[in-house]
ROZA-368894 format. One record per residue: y, z, x of N, C-alpha, C in turn; residue in three letters. Coordinates in steps of 0.2 Angstrom, whole numbers, padded with zeros to 4 digits, always signed. Layout:
N
YZXYZXYZXala;...
% end
This chain:
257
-0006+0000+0004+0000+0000+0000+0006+0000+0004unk;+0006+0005+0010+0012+0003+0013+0012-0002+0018unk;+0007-0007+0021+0009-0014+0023+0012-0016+0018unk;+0009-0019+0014+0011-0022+0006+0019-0022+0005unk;+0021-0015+0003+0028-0013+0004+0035-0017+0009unk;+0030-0014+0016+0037-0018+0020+0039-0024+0023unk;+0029-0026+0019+0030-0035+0022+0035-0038+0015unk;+0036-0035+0010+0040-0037+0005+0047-0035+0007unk;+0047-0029+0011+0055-0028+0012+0055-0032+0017unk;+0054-0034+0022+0055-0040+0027+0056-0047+0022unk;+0055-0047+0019+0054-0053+0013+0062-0054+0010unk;+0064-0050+0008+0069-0049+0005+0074-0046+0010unk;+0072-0042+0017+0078-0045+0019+0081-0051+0024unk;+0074-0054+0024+0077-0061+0027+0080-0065+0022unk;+0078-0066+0016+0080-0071+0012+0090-0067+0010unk;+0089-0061+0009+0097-0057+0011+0101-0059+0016unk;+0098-0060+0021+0101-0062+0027+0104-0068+0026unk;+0099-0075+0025+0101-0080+0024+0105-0081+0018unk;+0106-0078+0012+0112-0079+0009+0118-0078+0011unk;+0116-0073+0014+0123-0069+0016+0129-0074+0022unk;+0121-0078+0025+0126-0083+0030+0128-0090+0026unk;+0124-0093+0024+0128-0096+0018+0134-0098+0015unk;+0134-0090+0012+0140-0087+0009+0147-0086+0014unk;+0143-0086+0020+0151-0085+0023+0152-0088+0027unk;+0146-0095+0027+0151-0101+0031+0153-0106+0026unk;+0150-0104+0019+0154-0107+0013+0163-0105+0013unk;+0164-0099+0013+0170-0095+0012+0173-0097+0018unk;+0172-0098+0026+0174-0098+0031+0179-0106+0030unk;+0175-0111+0027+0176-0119+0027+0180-0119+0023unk;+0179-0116+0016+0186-0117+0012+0193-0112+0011unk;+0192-0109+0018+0197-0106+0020+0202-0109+0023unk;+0196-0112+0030+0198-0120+0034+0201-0125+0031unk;+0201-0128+0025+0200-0133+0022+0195-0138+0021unk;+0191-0138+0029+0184-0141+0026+0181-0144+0023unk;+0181-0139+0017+0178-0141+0010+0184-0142+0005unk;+0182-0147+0003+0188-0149-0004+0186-0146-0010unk;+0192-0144-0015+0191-0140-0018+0196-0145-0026unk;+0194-0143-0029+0198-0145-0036+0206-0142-0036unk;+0210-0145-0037+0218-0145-0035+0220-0143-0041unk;+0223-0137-0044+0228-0135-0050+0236-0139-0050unk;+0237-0141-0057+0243-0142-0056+0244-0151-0054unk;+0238-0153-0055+0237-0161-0055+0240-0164-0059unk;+0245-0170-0059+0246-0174-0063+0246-0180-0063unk;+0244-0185-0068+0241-0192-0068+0245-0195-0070unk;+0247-0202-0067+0252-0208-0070+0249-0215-0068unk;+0253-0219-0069+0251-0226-0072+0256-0230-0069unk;+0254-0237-0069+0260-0243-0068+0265-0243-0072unk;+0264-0240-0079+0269-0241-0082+0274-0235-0081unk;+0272-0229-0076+0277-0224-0077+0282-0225-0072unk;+0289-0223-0075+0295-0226-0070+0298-0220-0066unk;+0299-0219-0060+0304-0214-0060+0310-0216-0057unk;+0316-0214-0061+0322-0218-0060+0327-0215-0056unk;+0330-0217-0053+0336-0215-0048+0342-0217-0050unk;+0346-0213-0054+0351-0217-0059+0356-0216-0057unk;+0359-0214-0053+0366-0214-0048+0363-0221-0042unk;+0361-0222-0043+0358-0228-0037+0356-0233-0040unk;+0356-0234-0048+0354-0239-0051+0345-0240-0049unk;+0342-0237-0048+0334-0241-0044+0330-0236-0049unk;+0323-0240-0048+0318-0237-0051+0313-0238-0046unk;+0308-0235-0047+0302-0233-0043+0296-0232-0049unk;+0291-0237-0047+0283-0236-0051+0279-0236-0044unk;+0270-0238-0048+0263-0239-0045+0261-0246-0047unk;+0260-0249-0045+0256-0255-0045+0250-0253-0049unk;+0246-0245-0044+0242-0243-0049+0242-0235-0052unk;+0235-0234-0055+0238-0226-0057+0236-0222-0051unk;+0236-0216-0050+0236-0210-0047+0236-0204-0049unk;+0238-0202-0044+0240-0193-0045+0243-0191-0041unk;+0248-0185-0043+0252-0182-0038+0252-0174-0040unk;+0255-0168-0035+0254-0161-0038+0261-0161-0041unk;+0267-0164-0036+0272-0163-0038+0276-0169-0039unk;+0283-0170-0041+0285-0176-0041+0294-0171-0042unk;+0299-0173-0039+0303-0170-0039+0308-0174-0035unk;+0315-0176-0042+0322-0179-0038+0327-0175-0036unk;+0329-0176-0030+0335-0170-0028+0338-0176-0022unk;+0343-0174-0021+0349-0178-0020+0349-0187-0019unk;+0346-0190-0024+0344-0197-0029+0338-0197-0024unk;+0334-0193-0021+0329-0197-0017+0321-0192-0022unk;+0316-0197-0022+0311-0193-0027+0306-0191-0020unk;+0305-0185-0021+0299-0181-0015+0293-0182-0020unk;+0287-0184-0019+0280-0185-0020+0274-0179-0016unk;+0273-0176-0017+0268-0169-0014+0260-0174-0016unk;+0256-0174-0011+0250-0174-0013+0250-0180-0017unk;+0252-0185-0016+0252-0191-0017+0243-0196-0017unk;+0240-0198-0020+0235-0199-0021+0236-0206-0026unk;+0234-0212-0024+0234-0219-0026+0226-0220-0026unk;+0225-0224-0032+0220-0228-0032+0217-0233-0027unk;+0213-0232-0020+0210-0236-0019+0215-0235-0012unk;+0218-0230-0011+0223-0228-0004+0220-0222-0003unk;+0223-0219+0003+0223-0215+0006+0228-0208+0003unk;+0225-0200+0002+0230-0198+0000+0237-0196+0005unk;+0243-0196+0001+0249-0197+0006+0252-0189+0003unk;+0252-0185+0010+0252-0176+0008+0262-0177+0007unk;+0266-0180+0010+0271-0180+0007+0274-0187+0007unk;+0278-0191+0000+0283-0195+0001+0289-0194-0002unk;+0294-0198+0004+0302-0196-0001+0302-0205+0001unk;+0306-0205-0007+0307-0211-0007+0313-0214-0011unk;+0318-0217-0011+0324-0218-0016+0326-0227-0015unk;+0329-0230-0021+0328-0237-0022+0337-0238-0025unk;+0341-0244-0021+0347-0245-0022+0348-0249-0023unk;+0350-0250-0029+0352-0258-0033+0344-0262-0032unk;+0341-0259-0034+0333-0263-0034+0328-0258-0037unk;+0323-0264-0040+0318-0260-0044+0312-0260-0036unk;+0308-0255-0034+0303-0256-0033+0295-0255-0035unk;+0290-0258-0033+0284-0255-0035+0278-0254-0027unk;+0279-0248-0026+0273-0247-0022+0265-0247-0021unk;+0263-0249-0017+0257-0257-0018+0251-0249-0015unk;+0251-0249-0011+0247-0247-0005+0250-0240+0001unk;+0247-0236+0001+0245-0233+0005+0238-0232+0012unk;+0239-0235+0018+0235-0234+0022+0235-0232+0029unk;+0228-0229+0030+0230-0225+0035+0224-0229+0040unk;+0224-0228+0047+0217-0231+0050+0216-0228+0057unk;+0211-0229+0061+0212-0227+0069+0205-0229+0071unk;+0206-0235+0071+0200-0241+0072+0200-0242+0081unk;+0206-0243+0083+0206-0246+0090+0207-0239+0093unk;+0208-0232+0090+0209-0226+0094+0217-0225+0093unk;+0220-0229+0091+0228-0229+0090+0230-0228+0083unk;+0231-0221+0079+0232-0219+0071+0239-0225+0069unk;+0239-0227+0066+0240-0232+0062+0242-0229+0057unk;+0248-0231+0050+0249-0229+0044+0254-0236+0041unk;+0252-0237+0034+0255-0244+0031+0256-0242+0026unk;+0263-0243+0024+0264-0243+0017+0267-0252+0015unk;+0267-0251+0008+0267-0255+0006+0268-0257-0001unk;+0276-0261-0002+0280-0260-0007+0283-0268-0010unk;+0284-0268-0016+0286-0275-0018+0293-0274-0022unk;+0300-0278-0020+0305-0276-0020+0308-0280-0026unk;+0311-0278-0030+0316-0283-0035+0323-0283-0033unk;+0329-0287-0031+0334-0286-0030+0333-0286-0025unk;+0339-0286-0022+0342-0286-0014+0345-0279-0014unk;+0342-0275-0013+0346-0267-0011+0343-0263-0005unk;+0345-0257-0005+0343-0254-0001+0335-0249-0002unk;+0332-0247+0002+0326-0242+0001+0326-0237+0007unk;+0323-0230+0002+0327-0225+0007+0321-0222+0007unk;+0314-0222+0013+0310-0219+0012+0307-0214+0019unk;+0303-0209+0019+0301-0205+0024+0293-0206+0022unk;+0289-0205+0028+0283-0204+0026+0281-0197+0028unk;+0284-0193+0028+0280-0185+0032+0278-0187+0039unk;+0279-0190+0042+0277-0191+0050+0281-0188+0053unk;+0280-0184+0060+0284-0181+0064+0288-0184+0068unk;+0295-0181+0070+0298-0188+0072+0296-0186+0079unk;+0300-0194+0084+0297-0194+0090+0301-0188+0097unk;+0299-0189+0101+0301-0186+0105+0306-0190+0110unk;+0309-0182+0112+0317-0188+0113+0318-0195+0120unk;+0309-0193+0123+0309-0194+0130+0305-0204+0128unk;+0306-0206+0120+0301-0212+0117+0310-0213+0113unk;+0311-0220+0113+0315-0223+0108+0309-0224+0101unk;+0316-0220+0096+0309-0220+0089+0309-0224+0084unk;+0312-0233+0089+0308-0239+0084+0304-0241+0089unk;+0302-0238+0090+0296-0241+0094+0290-0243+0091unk;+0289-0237+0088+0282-0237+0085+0283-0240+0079unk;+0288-0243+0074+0290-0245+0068+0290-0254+0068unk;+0287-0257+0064+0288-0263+0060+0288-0263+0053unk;+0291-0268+0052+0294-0269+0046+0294-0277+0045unk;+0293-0278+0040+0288-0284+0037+0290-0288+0032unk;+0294-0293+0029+0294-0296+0023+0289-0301+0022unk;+0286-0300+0016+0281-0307+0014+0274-0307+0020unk;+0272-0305+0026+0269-0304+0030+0269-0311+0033unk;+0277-0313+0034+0280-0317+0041+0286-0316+0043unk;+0291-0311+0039+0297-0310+0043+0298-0304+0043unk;+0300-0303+0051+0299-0297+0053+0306-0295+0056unk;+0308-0289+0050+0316-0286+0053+0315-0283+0058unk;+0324-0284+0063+0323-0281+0070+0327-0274+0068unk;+0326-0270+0072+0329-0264+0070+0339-0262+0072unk;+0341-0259+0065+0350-0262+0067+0351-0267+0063unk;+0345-0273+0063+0347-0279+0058+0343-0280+0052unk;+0340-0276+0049+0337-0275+0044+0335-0267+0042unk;+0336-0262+0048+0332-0256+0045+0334-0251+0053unk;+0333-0246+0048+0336-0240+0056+0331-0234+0054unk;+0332-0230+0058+0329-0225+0056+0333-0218+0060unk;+0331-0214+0055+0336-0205+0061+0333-0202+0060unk;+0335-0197+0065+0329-0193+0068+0326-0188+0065unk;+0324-0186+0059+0321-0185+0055+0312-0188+0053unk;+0315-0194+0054+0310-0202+0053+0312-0204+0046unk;+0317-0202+0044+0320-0206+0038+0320-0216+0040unk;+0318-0219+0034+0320-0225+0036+0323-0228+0030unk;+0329-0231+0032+0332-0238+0028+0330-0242+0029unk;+0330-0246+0024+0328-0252+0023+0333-0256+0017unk;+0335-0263+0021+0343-0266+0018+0342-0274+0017unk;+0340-0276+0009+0343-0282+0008+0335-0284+0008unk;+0330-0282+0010+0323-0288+0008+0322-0286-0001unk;+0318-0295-0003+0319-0294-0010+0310-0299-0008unk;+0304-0294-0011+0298-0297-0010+0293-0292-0008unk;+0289-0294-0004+0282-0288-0004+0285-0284+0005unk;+0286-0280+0007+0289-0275+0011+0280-0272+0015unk;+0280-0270+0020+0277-0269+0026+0280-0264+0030unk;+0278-0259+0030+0284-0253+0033+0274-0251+0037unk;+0275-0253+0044+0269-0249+0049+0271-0244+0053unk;+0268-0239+0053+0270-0233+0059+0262-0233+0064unk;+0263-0236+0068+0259-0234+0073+0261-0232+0082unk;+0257-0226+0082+0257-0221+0087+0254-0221+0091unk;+0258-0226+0096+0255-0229+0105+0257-0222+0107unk;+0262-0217+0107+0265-0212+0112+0258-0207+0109unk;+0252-0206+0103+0251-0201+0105+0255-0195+0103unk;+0258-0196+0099+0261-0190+0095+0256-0182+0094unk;+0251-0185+0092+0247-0180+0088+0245-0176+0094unk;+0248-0176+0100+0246-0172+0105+0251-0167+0105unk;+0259-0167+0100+0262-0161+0099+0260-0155+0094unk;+0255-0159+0091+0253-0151+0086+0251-0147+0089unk;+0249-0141+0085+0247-0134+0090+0241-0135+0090unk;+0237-0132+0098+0230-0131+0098+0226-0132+0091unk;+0225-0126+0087+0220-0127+0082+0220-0132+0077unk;+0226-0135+0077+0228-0142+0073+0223-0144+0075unk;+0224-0147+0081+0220-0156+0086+0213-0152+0087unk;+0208-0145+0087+0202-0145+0087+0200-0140+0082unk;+0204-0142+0075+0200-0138+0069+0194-0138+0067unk;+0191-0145+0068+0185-0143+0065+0179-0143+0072unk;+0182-0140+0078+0177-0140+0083+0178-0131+0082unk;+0182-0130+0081+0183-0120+0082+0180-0120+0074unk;+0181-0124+0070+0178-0120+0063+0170-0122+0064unk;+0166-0124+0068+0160-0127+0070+0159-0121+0072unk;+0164-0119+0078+0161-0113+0084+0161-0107+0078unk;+0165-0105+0076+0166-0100+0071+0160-0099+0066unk;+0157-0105+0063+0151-0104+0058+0147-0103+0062unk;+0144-0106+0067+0140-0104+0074+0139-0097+0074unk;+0145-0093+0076+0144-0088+0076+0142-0084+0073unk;+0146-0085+0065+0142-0079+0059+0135-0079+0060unk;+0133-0086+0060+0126-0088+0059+0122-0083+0066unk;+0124-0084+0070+0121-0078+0076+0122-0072+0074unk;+0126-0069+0073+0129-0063+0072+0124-0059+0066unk;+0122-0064+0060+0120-0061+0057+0113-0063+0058unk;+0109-0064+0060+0103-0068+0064+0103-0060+0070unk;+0106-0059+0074+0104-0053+0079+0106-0046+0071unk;+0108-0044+0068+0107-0040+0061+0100-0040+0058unk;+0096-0046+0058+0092-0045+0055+0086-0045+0058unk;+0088-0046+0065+0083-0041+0070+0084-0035+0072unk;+0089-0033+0072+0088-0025+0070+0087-0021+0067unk;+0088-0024+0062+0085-0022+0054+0076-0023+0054unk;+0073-0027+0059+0067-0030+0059+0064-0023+0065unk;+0066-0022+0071+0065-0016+0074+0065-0011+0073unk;+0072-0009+0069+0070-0003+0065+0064-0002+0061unk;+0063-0006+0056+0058-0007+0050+0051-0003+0054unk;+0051-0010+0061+0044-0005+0064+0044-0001+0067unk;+0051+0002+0071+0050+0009+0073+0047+0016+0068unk;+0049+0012+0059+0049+0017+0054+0043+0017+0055unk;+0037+0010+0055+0031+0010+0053+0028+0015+0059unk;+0026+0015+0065+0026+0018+0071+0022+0022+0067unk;+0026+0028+0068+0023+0036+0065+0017+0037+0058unk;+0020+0031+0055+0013+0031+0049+0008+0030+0052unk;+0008+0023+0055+0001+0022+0057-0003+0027+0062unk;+0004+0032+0069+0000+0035+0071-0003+0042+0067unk;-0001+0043+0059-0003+0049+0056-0010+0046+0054unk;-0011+0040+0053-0015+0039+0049-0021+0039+0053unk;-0019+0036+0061-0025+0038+0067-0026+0044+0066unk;-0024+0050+0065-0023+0055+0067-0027+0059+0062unk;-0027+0057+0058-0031+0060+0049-0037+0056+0051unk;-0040+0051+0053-0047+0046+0053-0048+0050+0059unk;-0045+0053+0063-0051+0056+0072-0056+0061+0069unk;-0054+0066+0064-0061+0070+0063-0066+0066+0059unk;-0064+0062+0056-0069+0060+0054-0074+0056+0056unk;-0070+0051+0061-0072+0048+0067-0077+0051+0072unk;-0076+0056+0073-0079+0063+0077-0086+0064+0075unk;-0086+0066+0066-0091+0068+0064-0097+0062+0064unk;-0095+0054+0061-0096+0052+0062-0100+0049+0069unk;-0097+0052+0075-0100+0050+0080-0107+0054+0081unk;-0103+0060+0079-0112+0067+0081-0116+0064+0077unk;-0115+0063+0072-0119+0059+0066-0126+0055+0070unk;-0121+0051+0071-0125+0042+0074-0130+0047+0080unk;-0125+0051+0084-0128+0055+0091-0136+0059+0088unk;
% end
């Protein structure tokens, strides 16, 4: 009866054990981010929904539907949180504003095929006006000129120079003045920017690796302790149990003798 016993309590607490790590390299990743999680606060639109900029006379739609968390006009320019298109890439922030022109934004993409992070938007213009847009990129550093890394694109064969069609300030705000058609705004990163974030930025998911590694050990040497202990308890049983079976054993031998 008492093998019985604590080969079931071994039983139950290995299987305890393994939940437990589980459960907290589940909670560790969705702390990280990791793990994607259902967003509150979500809202759906469509091509047909407008958002207008009425001191600037401009409109802003979707070619398709989407979703965004927030959507917000403040000084004529509309900020986009969590920006999410149909068949694109999700874009974590856009500000965007339209002068004297209707626009419709086609595309969001992001790529790093060649090793070089790459990002494309992609808008279709009515009127000859101006457009006021930032993509959340960080600006460059002062020791890089910051059209460097910028083209800008009408119809994908004319290409504005910077000054003569589009500028940008140090923010990464960009202008753009007078294209009427399908618009090509690229940001690609020869200099290597993403080497200014901070350490756990550039190796989150090598430290959130090393981190669930750890629990998983951590609690792994737990449940060998808990496995030595178990048999240091059994020990003294077994030895009472020799110890109760020697007279018997005894008599047993005169017996035979």
């Amino acid at each position: 009866m008492v093998k019985i016993s604590c080969a079931s309590m071994k039983i139950n607490n290995s299987k305890f054990a393994v939940g437990i790590a589980i459960i907290a390299i589940l909670i560790f990743l969705l702390c990280t981010g990791l793990v994607s999680y259902a967003q509150t606060g979500i809202t759906a639109f469509g091509p047909s929904d407008k958002f207008i900029v009425p001191e600037y006379n401009g409109t802003i739609n979707f070619a398709v539907s989407g979703t965004y968390s927030s959507a917000i006009l403040e000084n004529n320019i509309w900020t986009f949180t969590n920006l999410d298109l149909k068949g694109s890439q999700t874009l974590k922030n856009l500000e965007f504003s339209t002068q004297n022109s209707n626009v419709t934004i086609l595309s969001y993409i992001t790529s790093n095929t060649t090793g070089i992070p790459t990002v494309r938007l992609r808008y279709a213009v009515e009127g000859r006006g101006t457009q006021i847009l930032n993509l959340g990129l960080s600006p460059q550093e002062a020791d890089f000129e910051a059209d460097a890394e910028w083209t800008i694109t009408v119809n994908g064969n004319v290409f504005l120079g910077q000054s003569e069609g589009w500028r940008i300030s140090h923010d990464g705000t960009l202008t753009v003045s007078g294209p009427s058609g399908n618009v090509s705004v690229v940001h690609t990163d020869y200099f290597g920017n993403g080497s200014n974030l901070p350490f756990y930025e550039q190796h989150s998911v090598v430290i959130a690796i090393a981190a669930a590694l750890a629990i998983v050990v951590v609690i792994a040497v737990g449940v060998k302790v808990v496995k030595r202990k178990q048999s240091s308890e059994n020990q003294p049983i077994k030895a009472n149990a020799i110890k109760k079976d020697e007279p018997l054993n005894r008599k047993l031998g005169e017996m035979q003798g």
